[in-house]
Backbone atoms as SQL, in Angstrom:
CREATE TABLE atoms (id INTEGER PRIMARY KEY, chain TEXT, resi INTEGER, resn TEXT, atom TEXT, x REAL, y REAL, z REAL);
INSERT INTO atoms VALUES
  (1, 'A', 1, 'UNK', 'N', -39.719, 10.567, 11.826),
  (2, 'A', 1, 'UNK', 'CA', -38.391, 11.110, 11.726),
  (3, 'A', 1, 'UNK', 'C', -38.413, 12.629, 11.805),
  (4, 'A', 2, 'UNK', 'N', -39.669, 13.429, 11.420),
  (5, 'A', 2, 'UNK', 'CA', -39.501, 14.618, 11.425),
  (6, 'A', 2, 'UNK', 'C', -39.199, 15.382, 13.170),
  (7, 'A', 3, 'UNK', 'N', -40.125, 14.820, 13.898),
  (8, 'A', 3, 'UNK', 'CA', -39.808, 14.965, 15.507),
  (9, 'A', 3, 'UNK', 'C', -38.335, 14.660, 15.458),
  (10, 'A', 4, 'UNK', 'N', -37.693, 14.504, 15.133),
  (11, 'A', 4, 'UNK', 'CA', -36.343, 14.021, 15.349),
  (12, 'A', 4, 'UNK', 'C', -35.227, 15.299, 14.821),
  (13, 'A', 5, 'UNK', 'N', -35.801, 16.324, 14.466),
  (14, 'A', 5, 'UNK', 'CA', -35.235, 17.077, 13.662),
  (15, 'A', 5, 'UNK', 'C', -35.197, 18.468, 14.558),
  (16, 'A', 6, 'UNK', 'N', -33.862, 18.357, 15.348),
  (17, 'A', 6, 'UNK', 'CA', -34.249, 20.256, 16.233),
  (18, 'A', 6, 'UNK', 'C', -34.483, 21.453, 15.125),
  (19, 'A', 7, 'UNK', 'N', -34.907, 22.243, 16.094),
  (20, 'A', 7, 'UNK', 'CA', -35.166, 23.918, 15.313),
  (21, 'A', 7, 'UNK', 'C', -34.000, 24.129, 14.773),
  (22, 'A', 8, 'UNK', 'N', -34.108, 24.730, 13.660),
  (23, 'A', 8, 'UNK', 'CA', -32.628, 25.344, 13.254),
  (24, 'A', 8, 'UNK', 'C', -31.354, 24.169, 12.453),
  (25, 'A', 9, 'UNK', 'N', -32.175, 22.943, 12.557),
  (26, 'A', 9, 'UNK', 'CA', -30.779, 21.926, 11.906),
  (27, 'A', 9, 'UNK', 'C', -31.727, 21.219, 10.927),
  (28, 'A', 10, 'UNK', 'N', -30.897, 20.511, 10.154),
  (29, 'A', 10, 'UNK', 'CA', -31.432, 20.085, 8.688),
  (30, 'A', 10, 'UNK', 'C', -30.874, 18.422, 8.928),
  (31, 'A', 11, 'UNK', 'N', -31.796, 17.474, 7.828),
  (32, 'A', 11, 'UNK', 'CA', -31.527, 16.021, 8.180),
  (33, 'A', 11, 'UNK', 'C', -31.359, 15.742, 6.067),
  (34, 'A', 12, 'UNK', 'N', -29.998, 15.607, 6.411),
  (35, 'A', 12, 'UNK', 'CA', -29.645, 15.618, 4.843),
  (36, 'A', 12, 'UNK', 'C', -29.119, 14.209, 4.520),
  (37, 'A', 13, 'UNK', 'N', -29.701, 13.415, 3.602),
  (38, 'A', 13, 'UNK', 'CA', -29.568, 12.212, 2.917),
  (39, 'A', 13, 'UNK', 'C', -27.773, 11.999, 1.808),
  (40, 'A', 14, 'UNK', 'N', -27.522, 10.889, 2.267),
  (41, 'A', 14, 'UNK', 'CA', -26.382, 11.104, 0.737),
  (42, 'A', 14, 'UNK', 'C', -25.880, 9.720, 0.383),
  (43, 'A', 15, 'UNK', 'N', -25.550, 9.104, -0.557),
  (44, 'A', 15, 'UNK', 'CA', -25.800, 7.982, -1.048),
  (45, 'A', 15, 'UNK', 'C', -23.813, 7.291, -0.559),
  (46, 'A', 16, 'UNK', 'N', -23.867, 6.611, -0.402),
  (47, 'A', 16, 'UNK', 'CA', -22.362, 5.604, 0.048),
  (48, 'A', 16, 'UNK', 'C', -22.209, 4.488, -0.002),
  (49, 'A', 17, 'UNK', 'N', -21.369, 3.995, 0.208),
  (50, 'A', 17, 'UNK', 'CA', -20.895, 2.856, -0.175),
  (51, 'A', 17, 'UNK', 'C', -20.216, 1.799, 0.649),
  (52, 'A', 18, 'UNK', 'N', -19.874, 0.790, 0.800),
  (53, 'A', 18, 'UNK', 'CA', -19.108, 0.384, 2.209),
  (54, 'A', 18, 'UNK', 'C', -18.305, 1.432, 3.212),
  (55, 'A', 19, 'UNK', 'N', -17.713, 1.682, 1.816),
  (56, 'A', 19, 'UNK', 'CA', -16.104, 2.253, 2.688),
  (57, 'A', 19, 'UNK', 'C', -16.226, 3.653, 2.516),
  (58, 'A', 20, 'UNK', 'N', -17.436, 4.549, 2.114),
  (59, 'A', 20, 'UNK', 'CA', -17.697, 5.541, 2.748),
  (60, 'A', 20, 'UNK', 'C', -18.768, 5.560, 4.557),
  (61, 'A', 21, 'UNK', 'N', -19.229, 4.860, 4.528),
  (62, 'A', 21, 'UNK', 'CA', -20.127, 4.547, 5.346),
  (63, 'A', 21, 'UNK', 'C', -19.472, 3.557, 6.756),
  (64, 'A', 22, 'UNK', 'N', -18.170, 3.678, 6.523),
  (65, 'A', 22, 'UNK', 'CA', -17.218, 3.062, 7.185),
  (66, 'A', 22, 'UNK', 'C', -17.942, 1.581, 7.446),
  (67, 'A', 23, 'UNK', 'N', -18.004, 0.845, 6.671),
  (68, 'A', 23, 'UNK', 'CA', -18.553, -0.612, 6.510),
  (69, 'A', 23, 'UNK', 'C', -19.181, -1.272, 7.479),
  (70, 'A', 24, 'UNK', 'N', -20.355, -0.170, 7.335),
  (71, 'A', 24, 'UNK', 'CA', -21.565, -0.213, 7.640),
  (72, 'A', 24, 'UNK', 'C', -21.631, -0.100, 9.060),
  (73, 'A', 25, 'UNK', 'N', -20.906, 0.892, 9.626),
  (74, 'A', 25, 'UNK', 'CA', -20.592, 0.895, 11.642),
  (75, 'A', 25, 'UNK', 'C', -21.330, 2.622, 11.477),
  (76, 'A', 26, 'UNK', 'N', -22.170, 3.182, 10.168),
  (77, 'A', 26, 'UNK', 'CA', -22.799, 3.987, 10.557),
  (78, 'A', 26, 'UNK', 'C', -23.994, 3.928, 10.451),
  (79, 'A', 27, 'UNK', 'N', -24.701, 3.838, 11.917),
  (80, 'A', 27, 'UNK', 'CA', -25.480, 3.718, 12.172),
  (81, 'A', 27, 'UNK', 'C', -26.198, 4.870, 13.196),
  (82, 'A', 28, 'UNK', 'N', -27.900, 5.193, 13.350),
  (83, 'A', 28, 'UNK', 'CA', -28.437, 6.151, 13.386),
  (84, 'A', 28, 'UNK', 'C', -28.051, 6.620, 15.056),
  (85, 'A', 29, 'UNK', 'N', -27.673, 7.375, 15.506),
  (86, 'A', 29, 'UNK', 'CA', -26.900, 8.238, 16.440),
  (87, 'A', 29, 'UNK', 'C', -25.119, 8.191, 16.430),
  (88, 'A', 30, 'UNK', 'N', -24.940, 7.692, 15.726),
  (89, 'A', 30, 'UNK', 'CA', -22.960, 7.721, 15.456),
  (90, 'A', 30, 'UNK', 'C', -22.878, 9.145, 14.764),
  (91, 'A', 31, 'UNK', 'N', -21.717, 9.307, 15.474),
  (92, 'A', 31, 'UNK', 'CA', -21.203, 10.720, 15.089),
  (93, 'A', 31, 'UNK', 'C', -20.300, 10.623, 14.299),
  (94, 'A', 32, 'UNK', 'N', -20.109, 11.485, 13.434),
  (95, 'A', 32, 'UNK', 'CA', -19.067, 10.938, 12.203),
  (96, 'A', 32, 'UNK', 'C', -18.368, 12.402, 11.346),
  (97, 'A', 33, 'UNK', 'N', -17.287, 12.448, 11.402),
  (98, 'A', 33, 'UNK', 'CA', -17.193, 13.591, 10.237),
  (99, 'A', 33, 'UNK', 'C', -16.539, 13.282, 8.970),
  (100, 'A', 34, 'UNK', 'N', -16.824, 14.222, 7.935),
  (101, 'A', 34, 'UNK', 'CA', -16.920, 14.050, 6.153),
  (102, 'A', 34, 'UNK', 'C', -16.135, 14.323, 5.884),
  (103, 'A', 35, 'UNK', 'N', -15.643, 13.781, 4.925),
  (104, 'A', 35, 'UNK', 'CA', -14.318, 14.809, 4.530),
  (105, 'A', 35, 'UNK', 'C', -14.261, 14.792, 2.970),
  (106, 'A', 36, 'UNK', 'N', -14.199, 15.465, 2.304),
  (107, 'A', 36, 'UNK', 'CA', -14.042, 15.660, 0.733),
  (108, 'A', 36, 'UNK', 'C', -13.019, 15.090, -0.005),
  (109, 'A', 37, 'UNK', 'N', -13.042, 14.252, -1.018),
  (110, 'A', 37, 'UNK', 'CA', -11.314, 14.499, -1.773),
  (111, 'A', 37, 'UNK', 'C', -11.562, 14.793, -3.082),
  (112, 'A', 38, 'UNK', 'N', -10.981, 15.709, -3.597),
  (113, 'A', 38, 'UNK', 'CA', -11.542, 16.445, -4.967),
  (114, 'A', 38, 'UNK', 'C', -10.323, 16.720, -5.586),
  (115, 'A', 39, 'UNK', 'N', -10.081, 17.156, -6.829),
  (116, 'A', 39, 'UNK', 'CA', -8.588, 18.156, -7.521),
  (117, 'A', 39, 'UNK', 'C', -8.816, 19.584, -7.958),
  (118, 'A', 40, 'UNK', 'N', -8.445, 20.097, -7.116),
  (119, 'A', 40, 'UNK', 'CA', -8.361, 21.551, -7.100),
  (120, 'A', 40, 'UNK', 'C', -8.083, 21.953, -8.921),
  (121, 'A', 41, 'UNK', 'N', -8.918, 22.959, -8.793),
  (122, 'A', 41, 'UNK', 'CA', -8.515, 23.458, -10.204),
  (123, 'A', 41, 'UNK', 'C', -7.161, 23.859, -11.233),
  (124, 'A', 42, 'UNK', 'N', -6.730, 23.597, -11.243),
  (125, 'A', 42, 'UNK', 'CA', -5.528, 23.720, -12.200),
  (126, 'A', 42, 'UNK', 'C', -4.581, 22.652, -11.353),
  (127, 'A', 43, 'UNK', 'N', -4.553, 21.713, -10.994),
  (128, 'A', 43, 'UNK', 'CA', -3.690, 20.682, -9.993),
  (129, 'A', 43, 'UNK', 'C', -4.233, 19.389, -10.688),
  (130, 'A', 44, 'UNK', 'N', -3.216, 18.469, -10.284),
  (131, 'A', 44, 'UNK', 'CA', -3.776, 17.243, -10.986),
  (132, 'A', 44, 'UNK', 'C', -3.380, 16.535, -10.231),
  (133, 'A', 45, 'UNK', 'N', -3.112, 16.621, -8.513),
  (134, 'A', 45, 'UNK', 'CA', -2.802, 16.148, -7.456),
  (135, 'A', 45, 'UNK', 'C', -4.161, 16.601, -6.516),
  (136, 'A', 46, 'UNK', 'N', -4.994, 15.424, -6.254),
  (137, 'A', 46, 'UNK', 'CA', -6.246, 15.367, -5.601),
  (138, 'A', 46, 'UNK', 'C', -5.912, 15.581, -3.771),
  (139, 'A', 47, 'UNK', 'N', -6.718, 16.656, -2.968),
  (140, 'A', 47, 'UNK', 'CA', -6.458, 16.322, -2.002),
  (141, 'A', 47, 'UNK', 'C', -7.991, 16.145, -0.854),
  (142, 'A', 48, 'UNK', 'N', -7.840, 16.384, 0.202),
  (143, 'A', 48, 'UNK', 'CA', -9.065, 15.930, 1.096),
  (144, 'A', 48, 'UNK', 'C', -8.903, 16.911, 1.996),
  (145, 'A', 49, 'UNK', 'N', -10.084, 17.280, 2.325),
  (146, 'A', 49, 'UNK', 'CA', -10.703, 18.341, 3.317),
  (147, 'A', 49, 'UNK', 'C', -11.691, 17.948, 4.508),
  (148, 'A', 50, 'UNK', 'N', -11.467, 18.135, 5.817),
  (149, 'A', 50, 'UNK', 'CA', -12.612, 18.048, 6.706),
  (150, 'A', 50, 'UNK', 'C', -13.717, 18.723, 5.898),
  (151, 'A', 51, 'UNK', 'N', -15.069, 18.714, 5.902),
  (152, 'A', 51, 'UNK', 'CA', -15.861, 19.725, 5.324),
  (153, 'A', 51, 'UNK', 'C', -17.097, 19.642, 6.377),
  (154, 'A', 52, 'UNK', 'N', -16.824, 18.732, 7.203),
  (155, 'A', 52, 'UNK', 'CA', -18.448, 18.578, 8.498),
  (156, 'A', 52, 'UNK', 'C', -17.351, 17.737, 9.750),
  (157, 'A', 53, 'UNK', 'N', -17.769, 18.579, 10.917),
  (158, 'A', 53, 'UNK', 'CA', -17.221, 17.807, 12.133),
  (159, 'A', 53, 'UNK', 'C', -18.306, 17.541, 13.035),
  (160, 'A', 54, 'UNK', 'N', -18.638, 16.094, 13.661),
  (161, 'A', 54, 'UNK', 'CA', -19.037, 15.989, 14.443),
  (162, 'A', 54, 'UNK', 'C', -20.675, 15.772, 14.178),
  (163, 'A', 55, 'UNK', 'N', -21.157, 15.420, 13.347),
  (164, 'A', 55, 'UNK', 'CA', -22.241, 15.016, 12.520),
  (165, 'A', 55, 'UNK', 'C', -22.643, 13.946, 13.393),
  (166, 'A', 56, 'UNK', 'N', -24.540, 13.797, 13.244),
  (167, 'A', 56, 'UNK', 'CA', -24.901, 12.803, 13.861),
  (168, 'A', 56, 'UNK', 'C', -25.970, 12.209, 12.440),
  (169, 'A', 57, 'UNK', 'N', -25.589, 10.871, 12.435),
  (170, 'A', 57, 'UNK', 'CA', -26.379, 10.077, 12.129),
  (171, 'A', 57, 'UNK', 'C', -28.014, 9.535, 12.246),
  (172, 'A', 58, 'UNK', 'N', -28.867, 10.128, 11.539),
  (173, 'A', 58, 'UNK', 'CA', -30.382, 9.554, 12.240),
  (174, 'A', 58, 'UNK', 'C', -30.790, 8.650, 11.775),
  (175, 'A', 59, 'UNK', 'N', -30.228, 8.347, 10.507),
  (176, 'A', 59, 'UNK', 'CA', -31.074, 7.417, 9.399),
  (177, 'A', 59, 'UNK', 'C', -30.087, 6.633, 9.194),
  (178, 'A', 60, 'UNK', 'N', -29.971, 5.351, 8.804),
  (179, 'A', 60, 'UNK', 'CA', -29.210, 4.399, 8.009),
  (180, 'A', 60, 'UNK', 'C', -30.191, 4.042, 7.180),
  (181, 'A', 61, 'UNK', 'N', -30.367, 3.019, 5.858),
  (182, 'A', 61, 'UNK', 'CA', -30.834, 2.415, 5.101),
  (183, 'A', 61, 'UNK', 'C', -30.501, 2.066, 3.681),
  (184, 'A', 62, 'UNK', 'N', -31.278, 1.651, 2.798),
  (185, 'A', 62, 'UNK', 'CA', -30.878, 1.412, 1.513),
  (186, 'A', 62, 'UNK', 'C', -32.548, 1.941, 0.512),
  (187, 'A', 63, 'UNK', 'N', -32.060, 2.209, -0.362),
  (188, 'A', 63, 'UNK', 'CA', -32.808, 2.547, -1.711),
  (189, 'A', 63, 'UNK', 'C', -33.134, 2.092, -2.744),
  (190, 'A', 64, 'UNK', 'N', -33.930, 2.168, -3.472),
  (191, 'A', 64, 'UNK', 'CA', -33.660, 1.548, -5.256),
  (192, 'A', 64, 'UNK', 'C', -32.984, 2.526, -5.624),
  (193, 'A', 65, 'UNK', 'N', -31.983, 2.661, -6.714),
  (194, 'A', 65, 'UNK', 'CA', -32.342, 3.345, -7.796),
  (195, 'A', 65, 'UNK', 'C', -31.947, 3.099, -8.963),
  (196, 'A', 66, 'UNK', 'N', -31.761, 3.244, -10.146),
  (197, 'A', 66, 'UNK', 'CA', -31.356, 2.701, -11.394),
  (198, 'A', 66, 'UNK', 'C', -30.157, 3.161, -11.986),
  (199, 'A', 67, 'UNK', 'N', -29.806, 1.939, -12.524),
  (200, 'A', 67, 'UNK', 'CA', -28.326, 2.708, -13.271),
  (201, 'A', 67, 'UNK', 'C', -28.593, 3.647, -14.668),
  (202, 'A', 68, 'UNK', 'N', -27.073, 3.507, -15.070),
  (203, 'A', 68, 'UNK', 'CA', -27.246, 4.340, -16.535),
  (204, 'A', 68, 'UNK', 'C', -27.952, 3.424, -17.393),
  (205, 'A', 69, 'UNK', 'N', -27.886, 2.004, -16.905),
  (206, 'A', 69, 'UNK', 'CA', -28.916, 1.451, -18.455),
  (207, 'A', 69, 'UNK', 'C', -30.070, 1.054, -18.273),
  (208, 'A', 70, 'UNK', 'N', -30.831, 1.892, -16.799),
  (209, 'A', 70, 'UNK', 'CA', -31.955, 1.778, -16.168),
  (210, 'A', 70, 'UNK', 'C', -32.492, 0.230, -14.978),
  (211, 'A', 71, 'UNK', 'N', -31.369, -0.200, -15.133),
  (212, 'A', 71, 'UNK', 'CA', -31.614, -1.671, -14.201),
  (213, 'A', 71, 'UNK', 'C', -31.315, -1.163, -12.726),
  (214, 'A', 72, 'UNK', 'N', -32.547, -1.586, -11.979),
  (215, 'A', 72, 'UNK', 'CA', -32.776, -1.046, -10.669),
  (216, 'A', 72, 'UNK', 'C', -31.095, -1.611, -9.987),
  (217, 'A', 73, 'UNK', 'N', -30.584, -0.881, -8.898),
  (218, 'A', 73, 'UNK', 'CA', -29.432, -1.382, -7.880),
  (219, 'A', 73, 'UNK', 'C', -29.989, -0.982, -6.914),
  (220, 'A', 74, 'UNK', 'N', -29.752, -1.717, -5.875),
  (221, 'A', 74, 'UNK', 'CA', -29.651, -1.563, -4.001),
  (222, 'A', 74, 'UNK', 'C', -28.482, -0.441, -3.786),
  (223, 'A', 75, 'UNK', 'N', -28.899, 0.784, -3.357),
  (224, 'A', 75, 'UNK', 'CA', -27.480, 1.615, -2.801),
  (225, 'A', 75, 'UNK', 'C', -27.944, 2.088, -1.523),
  (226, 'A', 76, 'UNK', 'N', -26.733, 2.323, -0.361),
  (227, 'A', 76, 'UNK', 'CA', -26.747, 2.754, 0.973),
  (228, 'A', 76, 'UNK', 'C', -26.978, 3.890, 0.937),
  (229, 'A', 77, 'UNK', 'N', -27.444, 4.880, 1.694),
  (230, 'A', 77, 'UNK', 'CA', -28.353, 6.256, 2.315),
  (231, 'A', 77, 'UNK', 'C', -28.308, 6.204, 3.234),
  (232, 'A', 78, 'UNK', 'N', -27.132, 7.383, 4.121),
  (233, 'A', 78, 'UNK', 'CA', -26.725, 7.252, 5.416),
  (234, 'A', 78, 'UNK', 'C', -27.811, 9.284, 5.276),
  (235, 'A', 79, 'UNK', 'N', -28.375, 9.361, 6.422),
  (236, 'A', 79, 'UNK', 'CA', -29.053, 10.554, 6.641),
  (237, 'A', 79, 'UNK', 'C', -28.516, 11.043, 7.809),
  (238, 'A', 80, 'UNK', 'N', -27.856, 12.687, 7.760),
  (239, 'A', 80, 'UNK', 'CA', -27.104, 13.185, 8.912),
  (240, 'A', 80, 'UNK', 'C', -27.697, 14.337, 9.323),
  (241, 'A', 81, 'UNK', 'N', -27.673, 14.609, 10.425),
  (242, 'A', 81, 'UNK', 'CA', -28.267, 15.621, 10.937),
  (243, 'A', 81, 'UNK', 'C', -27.061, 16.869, 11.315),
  (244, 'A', 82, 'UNK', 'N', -27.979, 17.890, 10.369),
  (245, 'A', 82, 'UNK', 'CA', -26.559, 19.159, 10.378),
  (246, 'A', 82, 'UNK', 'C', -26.994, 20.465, 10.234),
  (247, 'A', 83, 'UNK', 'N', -26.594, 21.263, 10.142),
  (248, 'A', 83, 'UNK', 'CA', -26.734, 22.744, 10.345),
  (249, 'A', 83, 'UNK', 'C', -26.992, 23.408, 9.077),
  (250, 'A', 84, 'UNK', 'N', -27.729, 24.198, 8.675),
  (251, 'A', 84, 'UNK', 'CA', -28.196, 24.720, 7.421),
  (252, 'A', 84, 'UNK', 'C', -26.621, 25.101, 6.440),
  (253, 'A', 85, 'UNK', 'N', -26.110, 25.438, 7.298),
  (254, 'A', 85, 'UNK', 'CA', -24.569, 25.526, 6.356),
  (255, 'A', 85, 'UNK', 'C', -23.557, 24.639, 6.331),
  (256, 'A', 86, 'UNK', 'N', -23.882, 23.297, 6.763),
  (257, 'A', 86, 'UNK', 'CA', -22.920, 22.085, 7.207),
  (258, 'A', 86, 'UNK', 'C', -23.857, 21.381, 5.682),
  (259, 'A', 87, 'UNK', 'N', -25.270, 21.614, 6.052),
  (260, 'A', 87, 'UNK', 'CA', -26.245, 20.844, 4.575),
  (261, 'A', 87, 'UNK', 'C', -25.508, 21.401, 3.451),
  (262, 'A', 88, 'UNK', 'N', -25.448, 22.829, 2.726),
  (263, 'A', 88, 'UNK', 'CA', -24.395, 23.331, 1.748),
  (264, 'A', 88, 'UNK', 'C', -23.170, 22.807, 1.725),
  (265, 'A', 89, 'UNK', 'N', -22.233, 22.941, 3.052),
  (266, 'A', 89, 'UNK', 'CA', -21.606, 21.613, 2.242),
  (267, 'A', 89, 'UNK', 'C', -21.474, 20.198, 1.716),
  (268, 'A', 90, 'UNK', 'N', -21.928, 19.772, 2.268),
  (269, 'A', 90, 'UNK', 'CA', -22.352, 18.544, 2.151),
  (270, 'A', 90, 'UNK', 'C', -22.492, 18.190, 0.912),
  (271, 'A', 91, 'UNK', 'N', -23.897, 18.831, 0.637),
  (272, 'A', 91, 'UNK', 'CA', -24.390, 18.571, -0.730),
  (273, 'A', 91, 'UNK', 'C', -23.509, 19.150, -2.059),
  (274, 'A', 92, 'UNK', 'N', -22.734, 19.991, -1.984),
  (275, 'A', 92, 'UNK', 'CA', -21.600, 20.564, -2.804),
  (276, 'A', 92, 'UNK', 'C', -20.598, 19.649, -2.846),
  (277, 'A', 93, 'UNK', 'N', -19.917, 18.960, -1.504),
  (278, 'A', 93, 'UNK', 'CA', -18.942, 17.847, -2.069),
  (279, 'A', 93, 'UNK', 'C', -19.309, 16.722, -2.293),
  (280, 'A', 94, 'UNK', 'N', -20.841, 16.013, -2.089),
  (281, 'A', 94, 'UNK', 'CA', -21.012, 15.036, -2.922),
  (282, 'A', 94, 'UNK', 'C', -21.222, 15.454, -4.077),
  (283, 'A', 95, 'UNK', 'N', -21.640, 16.359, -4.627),
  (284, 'A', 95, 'UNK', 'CA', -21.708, 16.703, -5.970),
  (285, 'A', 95, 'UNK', 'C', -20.361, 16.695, -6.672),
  (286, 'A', 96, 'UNK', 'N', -19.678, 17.107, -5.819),
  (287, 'A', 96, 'UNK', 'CA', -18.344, 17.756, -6.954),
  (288, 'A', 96, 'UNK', 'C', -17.171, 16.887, -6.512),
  (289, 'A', 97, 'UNK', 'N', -16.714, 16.010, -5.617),
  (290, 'A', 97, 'UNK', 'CA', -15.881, 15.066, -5.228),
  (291, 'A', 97, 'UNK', 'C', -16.411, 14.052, -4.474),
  (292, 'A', 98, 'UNK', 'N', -15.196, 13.177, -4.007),
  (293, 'A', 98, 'UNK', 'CA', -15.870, 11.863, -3.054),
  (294, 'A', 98, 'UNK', 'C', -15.754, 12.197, -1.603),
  (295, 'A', 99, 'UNK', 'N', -16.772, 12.127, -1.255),
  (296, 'A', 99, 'UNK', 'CA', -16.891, 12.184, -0.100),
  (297, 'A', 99, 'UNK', 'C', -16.609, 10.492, 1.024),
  (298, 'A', 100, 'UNK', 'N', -16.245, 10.880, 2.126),
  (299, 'A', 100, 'UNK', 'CA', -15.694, 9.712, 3.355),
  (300, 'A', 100, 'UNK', 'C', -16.213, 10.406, 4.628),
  (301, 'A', 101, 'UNK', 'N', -16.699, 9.102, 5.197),
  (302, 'A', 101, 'UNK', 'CA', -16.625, 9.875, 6.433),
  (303, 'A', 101, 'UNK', 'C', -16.020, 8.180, 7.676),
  (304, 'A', 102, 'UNK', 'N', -15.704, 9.514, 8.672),
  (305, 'A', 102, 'UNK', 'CA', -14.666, 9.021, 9.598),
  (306, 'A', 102, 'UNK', 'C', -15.541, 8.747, 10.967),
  (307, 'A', 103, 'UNK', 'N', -15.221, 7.627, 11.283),
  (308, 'A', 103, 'UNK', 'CA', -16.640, 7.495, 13.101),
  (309, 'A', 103, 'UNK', 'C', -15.786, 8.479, 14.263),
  (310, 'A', 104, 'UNK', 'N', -16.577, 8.649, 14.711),
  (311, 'A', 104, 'UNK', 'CA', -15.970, 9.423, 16.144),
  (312, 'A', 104, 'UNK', 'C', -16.497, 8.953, 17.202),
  (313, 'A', 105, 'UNK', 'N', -15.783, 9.146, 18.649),
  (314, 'A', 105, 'UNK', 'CA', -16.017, 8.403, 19.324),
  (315, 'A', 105, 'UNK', 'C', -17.255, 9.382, 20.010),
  (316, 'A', 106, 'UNK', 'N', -18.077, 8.997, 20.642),
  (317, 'A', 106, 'UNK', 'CA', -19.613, 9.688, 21.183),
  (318, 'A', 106, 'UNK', 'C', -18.887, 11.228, 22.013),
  (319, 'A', 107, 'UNK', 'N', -18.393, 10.533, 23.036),
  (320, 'A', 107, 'UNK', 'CA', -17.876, 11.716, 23.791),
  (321, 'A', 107, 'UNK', 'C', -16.664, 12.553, 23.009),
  (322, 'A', 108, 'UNK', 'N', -16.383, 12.097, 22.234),
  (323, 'A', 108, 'UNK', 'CA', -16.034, 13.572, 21.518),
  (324, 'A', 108, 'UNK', 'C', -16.267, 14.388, 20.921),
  (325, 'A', 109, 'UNK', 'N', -16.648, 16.176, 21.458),
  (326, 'A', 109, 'UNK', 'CA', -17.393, 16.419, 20.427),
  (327, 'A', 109, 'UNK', 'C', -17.117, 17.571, 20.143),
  (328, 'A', 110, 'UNK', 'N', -15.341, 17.343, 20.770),
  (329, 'A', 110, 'UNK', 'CA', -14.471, 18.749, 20.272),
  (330, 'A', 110, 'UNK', 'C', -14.009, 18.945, 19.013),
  (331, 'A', 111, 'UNK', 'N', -13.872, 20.254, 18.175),
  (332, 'A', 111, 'UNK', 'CA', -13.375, 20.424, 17.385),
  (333, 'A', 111, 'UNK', 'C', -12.540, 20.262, 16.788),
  (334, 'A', 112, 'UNK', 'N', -11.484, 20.039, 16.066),
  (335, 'A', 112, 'UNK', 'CA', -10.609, 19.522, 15.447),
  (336, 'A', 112, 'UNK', 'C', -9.703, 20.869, 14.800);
């Protein structure tokens, strides 16, 4: 997988779920973009943000890992290939809201 990785772009892992992973139609070369939904600070009306356009998929798979009362679960690990500042976000809105992502069709790979 590392050959798989151009100069200059990053292959960042993030954990999902059916219906982030658009039930299961992401698969390794699908292009896909993320989008955040979080609640802005002082709001208590949640909204959603593009935060990555046009993302490619290298990895699909699944993981162990354990819950809060340590009993192993099966969870999905979709791995995307992105730009050192597309990885920052990324990893900032899975941290801090839910992240979705949306399929795109191959030949599109205009901006939004």
């Amino acid at each position: 997988m590392i050959s798989t990785i151009p100069p200059g772009m990053r292959a960042v892992s993030v954990r999902v779920d059916d219906v982030i992973g658009v039930a299961g139609f992401v698969v390794p070369s699908t292009r896909v973009d993320v989008l955040v939904t979080l609640t802005p600070p002082g709001s208590s009306d949640p909204a959603s943000r593009v935060i990555l356009q046009n993302g490619t998929a290298i990895a699909a798979g699944q993981e162990i890992q354990r819950d809060e009362d340590g009993t192993p679960m099966t969870v999905t690990v979709i791995t995307l290939l992105v730009t050192p500042e597309d990885a920052e976000r990324l990893v900032l809105a899975a941290a801090q809201g839910r992240i979705q992502m949306a399929l795109r069709n191959t030949l599109d790979v205009d901006t939004a």
